[in-house]
N, C-alpha and C positions, 0 to 999 in steps of 0.2 A: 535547836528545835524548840517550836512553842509548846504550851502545855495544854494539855487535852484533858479532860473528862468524859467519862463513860457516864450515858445518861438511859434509865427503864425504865421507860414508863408505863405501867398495865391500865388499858384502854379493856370496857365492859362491851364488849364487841369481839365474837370471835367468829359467825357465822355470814355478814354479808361484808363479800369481799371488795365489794365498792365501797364500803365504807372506808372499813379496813384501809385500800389503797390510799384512799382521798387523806385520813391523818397523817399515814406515811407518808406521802407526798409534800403534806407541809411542813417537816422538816427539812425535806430537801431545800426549801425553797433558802432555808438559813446559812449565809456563806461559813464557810467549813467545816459544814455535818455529814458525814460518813455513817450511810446505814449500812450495820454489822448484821442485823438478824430481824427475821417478823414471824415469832412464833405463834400462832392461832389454835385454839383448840375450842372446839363446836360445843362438848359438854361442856365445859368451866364456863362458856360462851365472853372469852377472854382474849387477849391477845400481849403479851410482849413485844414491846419495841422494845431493838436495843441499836445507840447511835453513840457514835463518840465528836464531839466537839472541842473548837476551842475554847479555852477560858472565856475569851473574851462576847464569844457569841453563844456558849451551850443555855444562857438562861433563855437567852429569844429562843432559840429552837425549843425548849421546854414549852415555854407562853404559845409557841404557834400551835404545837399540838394539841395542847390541851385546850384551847381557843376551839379550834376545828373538832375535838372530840365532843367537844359542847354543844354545836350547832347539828350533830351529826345524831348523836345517841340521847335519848330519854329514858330515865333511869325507870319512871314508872312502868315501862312495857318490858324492861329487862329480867332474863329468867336464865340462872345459869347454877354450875354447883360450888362455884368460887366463891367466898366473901369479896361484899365490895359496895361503896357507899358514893359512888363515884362515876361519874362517864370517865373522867382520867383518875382513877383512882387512889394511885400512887404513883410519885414520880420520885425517887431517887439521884441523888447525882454521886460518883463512886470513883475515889482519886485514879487516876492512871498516867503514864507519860510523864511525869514532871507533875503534877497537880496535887494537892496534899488534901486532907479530909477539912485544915481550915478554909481553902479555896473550897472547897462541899459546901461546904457551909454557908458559905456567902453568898456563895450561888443560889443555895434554898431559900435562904431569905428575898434573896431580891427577885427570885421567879415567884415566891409565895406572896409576896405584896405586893407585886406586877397582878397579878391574876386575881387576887382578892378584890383589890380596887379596879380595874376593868372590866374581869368579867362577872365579878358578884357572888364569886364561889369562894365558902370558909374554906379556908386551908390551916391545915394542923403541921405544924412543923413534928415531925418523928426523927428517932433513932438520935443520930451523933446533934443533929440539927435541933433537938429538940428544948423548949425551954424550960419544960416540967419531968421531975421523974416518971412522972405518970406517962407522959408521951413519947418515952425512950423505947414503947414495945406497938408495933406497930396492930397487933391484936387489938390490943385495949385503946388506941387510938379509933380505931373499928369497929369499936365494939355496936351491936345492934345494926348494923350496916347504913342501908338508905332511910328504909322504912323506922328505924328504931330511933337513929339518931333525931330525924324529921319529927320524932313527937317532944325530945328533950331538953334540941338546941334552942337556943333562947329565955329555959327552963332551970337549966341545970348548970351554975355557974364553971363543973368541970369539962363544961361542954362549950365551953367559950372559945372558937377558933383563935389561933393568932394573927392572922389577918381575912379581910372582909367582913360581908356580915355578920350577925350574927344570930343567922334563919339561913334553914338550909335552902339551896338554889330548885327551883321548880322541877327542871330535868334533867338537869345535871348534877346536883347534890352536891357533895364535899370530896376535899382531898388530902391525902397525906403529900407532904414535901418535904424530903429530907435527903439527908447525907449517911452515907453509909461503907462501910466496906465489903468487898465481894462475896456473894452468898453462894449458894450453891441450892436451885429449885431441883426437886428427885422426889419423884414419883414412882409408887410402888404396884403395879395391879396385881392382884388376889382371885386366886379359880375360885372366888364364893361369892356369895351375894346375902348375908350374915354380917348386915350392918351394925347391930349391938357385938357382935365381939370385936367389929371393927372400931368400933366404938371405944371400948374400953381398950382395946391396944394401943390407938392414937393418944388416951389420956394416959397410958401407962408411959412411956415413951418419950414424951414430950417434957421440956424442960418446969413447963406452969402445973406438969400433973406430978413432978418429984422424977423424972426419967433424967432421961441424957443433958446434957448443957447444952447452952445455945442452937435448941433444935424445938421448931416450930411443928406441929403435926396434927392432918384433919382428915378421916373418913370422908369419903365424899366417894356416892356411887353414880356408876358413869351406865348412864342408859343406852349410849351406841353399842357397848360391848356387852352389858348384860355382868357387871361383876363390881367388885370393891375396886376402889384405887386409896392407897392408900399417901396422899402429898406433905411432902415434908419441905421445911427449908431449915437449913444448916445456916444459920447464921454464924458461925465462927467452925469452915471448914475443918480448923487445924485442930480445935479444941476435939471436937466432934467428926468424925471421919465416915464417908461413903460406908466404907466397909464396916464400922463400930453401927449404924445405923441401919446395918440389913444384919448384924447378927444378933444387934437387941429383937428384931423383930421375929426371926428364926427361933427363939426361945419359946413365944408364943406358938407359932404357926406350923412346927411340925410335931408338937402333940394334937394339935388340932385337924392333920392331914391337911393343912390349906399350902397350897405351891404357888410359887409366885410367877406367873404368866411373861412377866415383862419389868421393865421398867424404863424411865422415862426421864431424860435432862431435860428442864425448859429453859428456854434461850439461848446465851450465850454459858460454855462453864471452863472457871479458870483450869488449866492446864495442870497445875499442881493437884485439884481435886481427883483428879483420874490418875495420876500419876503415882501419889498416893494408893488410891485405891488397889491400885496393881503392884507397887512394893510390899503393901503388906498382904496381901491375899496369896504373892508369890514368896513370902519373907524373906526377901530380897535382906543381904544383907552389907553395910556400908556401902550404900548406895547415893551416888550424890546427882541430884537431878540438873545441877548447876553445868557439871561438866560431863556427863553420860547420855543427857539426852540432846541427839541430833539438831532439832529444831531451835530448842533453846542456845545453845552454840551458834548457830546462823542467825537467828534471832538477836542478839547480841549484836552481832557483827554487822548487821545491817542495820541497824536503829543508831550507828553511830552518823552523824551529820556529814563526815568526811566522805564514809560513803554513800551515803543520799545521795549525795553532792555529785560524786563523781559517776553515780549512775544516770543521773539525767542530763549530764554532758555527756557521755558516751552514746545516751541515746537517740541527744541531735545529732551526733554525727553520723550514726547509721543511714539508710536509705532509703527508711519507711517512710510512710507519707505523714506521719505523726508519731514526736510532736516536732511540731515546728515553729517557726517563727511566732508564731501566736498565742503558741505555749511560751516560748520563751519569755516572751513579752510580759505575762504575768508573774512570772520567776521573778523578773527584774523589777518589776515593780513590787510586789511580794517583798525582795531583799530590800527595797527601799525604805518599806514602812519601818521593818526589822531594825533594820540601821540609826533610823530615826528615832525608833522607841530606845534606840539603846543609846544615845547621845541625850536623848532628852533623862533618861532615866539616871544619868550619870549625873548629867547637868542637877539633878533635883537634890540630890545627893551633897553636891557642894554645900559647903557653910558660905563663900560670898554670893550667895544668889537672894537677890532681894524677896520679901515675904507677897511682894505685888504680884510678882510674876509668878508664881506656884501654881496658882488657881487655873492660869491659861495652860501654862503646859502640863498640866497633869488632865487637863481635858483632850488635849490636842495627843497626848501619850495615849490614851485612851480610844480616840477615833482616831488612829492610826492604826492599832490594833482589830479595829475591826475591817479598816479597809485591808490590811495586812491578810485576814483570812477571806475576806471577798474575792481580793487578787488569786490566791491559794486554788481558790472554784474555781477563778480562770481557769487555769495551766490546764484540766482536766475539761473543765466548758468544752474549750476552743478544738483538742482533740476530738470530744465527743461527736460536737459538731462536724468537723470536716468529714470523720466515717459515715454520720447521717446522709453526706452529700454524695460518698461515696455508694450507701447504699440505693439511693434517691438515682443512679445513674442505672445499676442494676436492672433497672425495672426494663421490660422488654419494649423494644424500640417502638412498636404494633400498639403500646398500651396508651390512650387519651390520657390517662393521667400524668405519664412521666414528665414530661414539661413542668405541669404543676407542682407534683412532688420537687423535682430539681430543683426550682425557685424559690421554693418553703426555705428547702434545705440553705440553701443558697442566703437566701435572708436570716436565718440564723446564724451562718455561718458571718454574717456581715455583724450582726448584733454583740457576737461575745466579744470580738474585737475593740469593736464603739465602747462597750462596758468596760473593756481595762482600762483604756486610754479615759475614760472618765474620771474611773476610781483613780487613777496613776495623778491626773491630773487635779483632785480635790487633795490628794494627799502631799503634791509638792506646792500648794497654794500656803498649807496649813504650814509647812516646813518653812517657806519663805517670811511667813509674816512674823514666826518665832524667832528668824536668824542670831535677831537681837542680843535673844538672851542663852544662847550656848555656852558652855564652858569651852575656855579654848582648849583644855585637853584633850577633847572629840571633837574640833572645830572638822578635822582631816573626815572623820568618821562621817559627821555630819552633811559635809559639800559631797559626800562618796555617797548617799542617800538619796541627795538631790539629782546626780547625776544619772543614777540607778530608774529614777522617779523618770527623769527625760526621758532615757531609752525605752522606757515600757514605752513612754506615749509616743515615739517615734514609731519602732516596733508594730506597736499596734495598728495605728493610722495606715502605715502600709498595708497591713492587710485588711482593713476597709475598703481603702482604695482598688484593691486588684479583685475584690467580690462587689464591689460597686458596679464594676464596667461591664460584669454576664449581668445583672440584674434589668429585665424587663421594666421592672415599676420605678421609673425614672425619676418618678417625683420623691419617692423614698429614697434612689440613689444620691441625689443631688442632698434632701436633707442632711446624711448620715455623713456624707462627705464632708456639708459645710459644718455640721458638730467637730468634727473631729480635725478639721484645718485651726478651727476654732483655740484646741488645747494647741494643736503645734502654736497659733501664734500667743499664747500662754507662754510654754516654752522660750519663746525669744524674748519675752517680757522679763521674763524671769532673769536670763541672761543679763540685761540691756541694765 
């Protein structure tokens, strides 16, 4: 299994949801990003994305959103009760899957000087990523927000982004980029509207006012409800616990008669923070969440490769209409790249490998890996697709549009195919022209890659061909065709 990162990024937008869509959207467009959550909230006028990516693509999917959060939101007209200095304000990357806090880290860097130098916005590197003690707290990173910082950058040499310029961006502002590990956002609301004692609780509390450890905490009153919210974040869940964090505030709030109305997880929250939470409120005792709780036991068992494996082979052989062939296709080409990063990775590895050749294959390792998670979109595309065609048929026979709907569909349905057989076929070009320099110890490993590479582009080309022949727009049929004969006679090349 490759390695993922979980990526948040808090976009200044939580009220119009065409916006909102339109950033979510552009991560999608990044081959294998998985959105997990889009939490919105009207007061804070905020929103959380939460996506997990691969290594090798989660910084592009960072750059696209925050790219499109820029063109979307103007910081000048922004009014909310959140801090924030930023159309993408903060974007965090947070190990999971195999990915470690140093792979965070690289990743912050190279999305924070992607985006500095394109799109013109300082980026502050925070937290684990950061390169000043100053900037290891993501407050004081923020401090003064849009308006504040806009009078000091350029001024104030501890205001010196780490990458871009060095003047804040006109409507977009600035951002934090950093690496981190998993927080826990909890929010409190309060039957009062008694913001000076909310006030002082939040400072009493908080780790910067002499309170709890690693706990972040700010009054902020919420005008749709009429009352205090009291938002906190737990930076270091274990140190700091859900429940330690509502009985410091309980010491306050019931000599004060204030009861707590609610409260509130944003985003995503690790499994252990609640788990927690409810061993010690129940004092549960010798409790081991490793093997007691249900999910995490399946969980387990499922995240192992073997059975991945054996679950999407069992699932071609069932009798649903997906996945099929077109999924497979991408499987096969998917294992292709895999195979190939790990032949070429070995080969790097060696001491008799000349110092010329390093430079090509650690490139060629590299755009493998991103085709590797492109193919990955497939497997799931090409399902998507064919239900679209399915539901595209639904429409009622009486209706003038069905035609038209079925042949949309229909042509997509033709496009994600064309797409593997693309990707399949850039990625056994690059594999052939390295032959060269393989280590013979993965020679086997390596020819098993190329051949993996064929089949997708076999694979695929079939189901071109057979959505080609319902297709009315014959002059797009004829093109996609002769693209895609184009990689088969590739294939024979390859062979010959």
């Amino acid at each position: 299994m490759g390695k993922f990162v979980e990526c948040v990024p808090n976009f200044s937008e939580g009220r119009d949801i065409s916006k909102i869509n339109t950033i979510v959207d552009a991560a999608r467009t990044v081959p294998g990003v998985l959105i997990l959550d889009v939490e919105k909230d009207a007061d804070h006028n905020r929103t959380v994305l939460t996506f997990m990516a691969p290594v090798e693509t989660a910084a592009d999917a960072m750059f696209a959103v925050t790219k499109k959060a820029a063109q979307l939101i103007d910081l000048n007209y922004h009014k909310g009760e959140h801090p924030r200095m930023g159309a993408t304000d903060v974007a965090p990357f947070i190990p999971i899957m195999g990915s470690t806090i140093e792979d965070c880290i690289k990743l912050a860097e190279a999305a924070g000087e992607r985006i500095g130098r394109e799109l013109q916005i300082p980026v502050y590197l925070y937290d684990r990523a950061a390169r000043f003690e100053h900037r290891k707290d993501l407050a004081k990173v923020r401090k003064g927000q849009f308006e504040g910082l806009r009078e000091v950058i350029g001024k104030d040499p501890e205001r010196v982004p780490d990458f871009g310029p060095n003047r804040i961006h006109p409507t977009a502002g600035a951002m934090a980029v950093g690496a981190r590990n998993q927080i826990v956002n909890f929010n409190v609301n309060l039957n009062t509207t008694d913001m000076e004692f909310a006030k002082g609780l939040a400072k009493k509390i908080r780790t910067s006012g002499g309170g709890l450890p690693a706990l972040r905490a700010k009054e902020i009153f919420l005008e749709s409800k009429g009352q205090v919210q009291m938002s906190t974040v737990l930076t270091d869940y274990k140190t700091t616990s859900i429940k330690r964090v509502m009985d410091e505030m309980r010491k306050d709030l019931e000599p004060k008669g204030v009861a707590v109305s609610g409260t509130e997880l944003i985003g995503l929250t690790t499994q252990d923070a609640i788990t927690d939470y409810a061993v010690e409120s129940l004092q549960v005792k010798d409790f081991n969440k490793e093997t007691q709780v249900l999910e995490t036991k399946l969980l387990n068992l499922l995240s192992s490769w073997q059975t991945g494996a054996s679950l999407f082979v069992d699932a071609l052989a069932n009798t649903d209409p997906t996945p099929g062939g077109g999924s497979a296709a991408g499987v096969s080409g998917a294992m292709g790249c895999a195979l190939g990063q790990m032949a070429i990775g070995i080969t790097l590895r060696g001491k008799k490998l000349e110092e010329a050749k390093k430079p090509a294959l650690r490139e060629l390792n590299a755009r493998l890996g991103e085709h590797k998670a492109a193919l990955q979109n497939c497997v799931t595309e090409d399902a998507s697709s064919f239900d679209g065609f399915m539901e595209a048929m639904k429409t009622p026979k009486d209706n003038p549009e069905r035609k038209m709907k079925m042949q949309a569909a229909l042509k997509h349905a033709s496009e994600v195919p064309l797409k593997t057989a693309r990707l399949a076929s850039e990625a056994l070009a690059g594999l052939t022209v390295c032959s060269g320099s393989i280590s013979s110890h993965v020679i086997s490993d390596f020819k098993s890659a190329r051949y993996l590479l064929e089949a997708a582009i076999r694979c695929a080309a079939e189901n071109v061909f057979i959505n080609a022949e319902s297709l009315e727009d014959k002059a797009f049929a004829g093109k996609i065709a002769s693209e895609v004969k184009g990689y088969l006679a590739a294939c024979e090349t390859v062979k010959a």
